[in-house]
N, C-alpha and C positions, 0 to 999 in steps of 0.2 A: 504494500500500500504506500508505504512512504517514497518509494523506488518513483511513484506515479506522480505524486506527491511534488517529489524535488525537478521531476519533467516537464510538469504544469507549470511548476513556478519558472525553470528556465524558460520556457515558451515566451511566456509571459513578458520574460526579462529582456528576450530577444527584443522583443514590440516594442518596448519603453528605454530607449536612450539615457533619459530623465535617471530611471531606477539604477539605469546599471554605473552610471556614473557616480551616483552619491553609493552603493556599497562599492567602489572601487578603493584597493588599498596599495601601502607600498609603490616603491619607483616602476615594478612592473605593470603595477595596474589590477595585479586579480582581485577576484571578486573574494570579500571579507567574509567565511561562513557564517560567523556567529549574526553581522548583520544582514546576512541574507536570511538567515533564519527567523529571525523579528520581522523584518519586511516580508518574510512567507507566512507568517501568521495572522500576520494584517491582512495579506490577501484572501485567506481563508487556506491556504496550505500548510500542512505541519509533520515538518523533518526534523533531524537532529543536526547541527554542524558536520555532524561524522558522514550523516549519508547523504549532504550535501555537498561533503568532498568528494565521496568515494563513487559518486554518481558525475560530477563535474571533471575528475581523473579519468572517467571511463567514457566520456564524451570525446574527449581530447586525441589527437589526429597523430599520426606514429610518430610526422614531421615535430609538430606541437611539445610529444614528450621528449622526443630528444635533445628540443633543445632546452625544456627545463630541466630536463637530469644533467644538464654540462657533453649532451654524446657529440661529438664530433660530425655527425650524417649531414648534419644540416648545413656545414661552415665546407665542406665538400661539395656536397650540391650548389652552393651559390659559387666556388671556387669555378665549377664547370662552365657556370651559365654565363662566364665574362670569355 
C-alpha cells in the first residue's frame, strides 16, 4: 500500500514545480524525505521516509545511480560523446 502511496505522491510531485522545489535539499538538489513525507500527508498520502527513499532509489535510471554512487560509467560516456 505504501509502495502506491509514495507513487501517487511522486506523480503528483512531477505536476507541481512549486512542490518539488520547496522539498529540495542540499547543493544537489534531492528531494528531503522527511519533508516529502509531511507534504504526503497533506496530500492525503502516507509513507514513511524509508519507503520514500527506497521507492525514489528504485525509480532512478542505471545512468542516475552511477553517478551518485561516484561509478565512473557516466564520466566515460560523456568522455565518448566529445
Amino acid at each position: 500500500m505504501s509502495k502506491q502511496a509514495v507513487e501517487g505522491f511522486m506523480k503528483r510531485l512531477d505536476a507541481d514545480k512549486g512542490l518539488q522545489t520547496r522539498l529540495r535539499t542540499g547543493a544537489k538538489g534531492t528531494l528531503d524525505p522527511v519533508a516529502s513525507v509531511e507534504a504526503g500527508r497533506k496530500l492525503g498520502f502516507e509513507f514513511t521516509a524509508q519507503e520514500f527513499t527506497h521507492v525514489q532509489e528504485a525509480m532512478l535510471s542505471d545512468e542516475q545511480l552511477e553517478a551518485v554512487s561516484g561509478g565512473m560509467g557516466v564520466m566515460k560516456k560523456a568522455a565518448r560523446k566529445r
